[in-house]
C-alpha positions as CSV (number, residue, x, y, z in Angstrom):
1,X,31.6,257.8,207.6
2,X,28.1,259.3,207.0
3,X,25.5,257.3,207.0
4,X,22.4,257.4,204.9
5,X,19.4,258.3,206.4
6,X,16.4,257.4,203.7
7,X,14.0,256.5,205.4
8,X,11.5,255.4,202.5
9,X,9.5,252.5,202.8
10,X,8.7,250.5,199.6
11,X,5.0,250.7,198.3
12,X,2.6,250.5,200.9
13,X,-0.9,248.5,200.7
14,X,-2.8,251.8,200.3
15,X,-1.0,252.6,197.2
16,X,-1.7,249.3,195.7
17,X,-5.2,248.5,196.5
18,X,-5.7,252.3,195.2
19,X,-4.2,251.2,191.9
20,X,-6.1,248.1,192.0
21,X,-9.3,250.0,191.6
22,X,-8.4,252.4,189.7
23,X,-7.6,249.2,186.7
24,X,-10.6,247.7,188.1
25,X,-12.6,251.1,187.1
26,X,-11.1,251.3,183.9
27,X,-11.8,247.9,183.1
28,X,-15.4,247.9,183.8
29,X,-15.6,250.6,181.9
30,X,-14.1,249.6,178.8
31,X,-16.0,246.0,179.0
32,X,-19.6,247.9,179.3
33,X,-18.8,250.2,176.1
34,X,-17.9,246.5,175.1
35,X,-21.5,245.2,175.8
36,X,-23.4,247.9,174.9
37,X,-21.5,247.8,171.3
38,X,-22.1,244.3,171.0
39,X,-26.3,245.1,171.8
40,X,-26.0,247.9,169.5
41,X,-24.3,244.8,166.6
42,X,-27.7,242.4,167.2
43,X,-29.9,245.1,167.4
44,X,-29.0,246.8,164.0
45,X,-29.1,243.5,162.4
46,X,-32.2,242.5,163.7
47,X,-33.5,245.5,162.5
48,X,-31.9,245.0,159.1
49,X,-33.4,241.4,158.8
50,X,-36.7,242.7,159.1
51,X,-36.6,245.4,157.2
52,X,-35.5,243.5,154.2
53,X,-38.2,240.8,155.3
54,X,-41.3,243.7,154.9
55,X,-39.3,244.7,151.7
56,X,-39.8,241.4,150.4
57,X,-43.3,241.1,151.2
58,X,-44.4,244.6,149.6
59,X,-42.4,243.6,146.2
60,X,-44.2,240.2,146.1
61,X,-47.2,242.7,146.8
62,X,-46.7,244.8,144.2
63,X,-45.9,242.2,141.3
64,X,-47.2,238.8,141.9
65,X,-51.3,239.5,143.4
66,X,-53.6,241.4,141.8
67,X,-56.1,244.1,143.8
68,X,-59.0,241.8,143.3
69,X,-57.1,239.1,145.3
70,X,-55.9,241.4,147.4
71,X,-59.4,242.5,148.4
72,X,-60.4,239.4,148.7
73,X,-57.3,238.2,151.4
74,X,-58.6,241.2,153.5
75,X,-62.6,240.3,152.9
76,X,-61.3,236.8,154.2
77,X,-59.6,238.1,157.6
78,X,-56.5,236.9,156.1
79,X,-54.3,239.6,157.0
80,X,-51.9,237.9,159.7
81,X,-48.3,236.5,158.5
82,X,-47.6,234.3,162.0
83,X,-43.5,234.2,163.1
84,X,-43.5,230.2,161.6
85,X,-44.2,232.0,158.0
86,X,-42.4,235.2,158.2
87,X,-38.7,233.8,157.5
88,X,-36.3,234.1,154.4
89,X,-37.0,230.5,153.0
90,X,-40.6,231.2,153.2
91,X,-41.2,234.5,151.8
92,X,-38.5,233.3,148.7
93,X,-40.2,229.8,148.1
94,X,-44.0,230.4,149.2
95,X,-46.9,231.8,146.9
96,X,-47.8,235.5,149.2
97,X,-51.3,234.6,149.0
98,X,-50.4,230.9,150.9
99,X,-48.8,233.2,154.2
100,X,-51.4,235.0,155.0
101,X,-53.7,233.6,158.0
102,X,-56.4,234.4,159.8
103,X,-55.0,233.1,163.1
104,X,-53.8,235.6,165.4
105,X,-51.5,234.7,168.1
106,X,-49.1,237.3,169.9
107,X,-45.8,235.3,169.3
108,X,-43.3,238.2,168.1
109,X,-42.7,238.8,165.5
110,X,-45.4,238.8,163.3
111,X,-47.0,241.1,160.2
112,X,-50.2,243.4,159.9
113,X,-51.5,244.3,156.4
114,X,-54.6,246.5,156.3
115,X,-55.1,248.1,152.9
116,X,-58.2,250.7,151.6
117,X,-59.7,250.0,148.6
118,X,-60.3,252.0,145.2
119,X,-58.5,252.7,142.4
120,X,-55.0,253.1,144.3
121,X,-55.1,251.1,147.1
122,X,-53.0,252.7,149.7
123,X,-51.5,249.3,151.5
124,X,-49.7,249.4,155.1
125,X,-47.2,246.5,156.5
126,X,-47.3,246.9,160.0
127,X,-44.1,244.4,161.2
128,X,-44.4,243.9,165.4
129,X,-41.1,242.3,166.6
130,X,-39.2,242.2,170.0
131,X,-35.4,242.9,169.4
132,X,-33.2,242.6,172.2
133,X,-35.4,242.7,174.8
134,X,-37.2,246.4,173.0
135,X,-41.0,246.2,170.9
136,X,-40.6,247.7,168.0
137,X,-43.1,248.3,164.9
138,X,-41.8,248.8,161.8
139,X,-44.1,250.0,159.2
140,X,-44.5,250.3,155.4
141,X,-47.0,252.1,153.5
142,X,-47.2,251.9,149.3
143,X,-49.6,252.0,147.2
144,X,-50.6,249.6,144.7
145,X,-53.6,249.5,141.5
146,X,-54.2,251.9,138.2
147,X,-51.8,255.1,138.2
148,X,-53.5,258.1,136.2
């Protein structure tokens, strides 16, 4: 009778730890796309929050103070809204006029308003906030006062 002659080992432990990294590439991979997705998420929103925060602010701008109070905020050196003030139950609940300080401290995020007088006051928000580890400004300019 003939006898087989294979001669084939089974896998060898080259050909496995090869695999191994080859699933541990991939998977590292896929879990940083992961991450970086995830950052992407918190950053749009944070983004998103503030925006509609400095949206906020410019309507209560626009319709509830009047250029002379206005004028007079900036004549004051009120023109600071500090991080404690600049959240959704306060700029829905709080009188505009009662968030804006003099005080200046460096805690993110807080708001700029700097505004040049005359019969169209051109207004500017300037919004300084750290979002996922990144300073960002995010500005708003409008203007405000007697359209001819």
């Amino acid at each position: 009778m003939w006898r087989l002659r294979i001669k084939k080992a089974g896998f060898t432990i080259i050909e496995v730890m090869c695999s191994f990294s080859i699933f541990t590439i991939l998977f590292l991979t896929a879990m940083y796309i992961k991450l970086c997705t995830i950052k992407m998420q918190a950053y749009d929103d944070k983004i998103q929050l503030y925006t509609e925060y400095i949206q906020d602010i410019k309507t209560e701008i626009l319709s509830n103070i009047s250029n002379n109070q206005l004028d007079e905020l900036i004549r004051e050196g009120n023109i600071y809204i500090s991080n404690e003030k600049l959240n959704e139950e306060c700029l829905r609940n709080g009188n505009i006029n009662n968030l804006f300080t003099s005080s200046f401290t460096r805690d993110k995020p807080y708001l700029k308003i700097s505004a040049i007088s005359g019969d169209l006051e051109n207004i500017e928000l300037y919004l300084h906030v750290d979002i996922v580890g990144r300073q960002e400004n995010i500005t708003a300019k409008f203007y405000k006062g007697n359209y001819k």
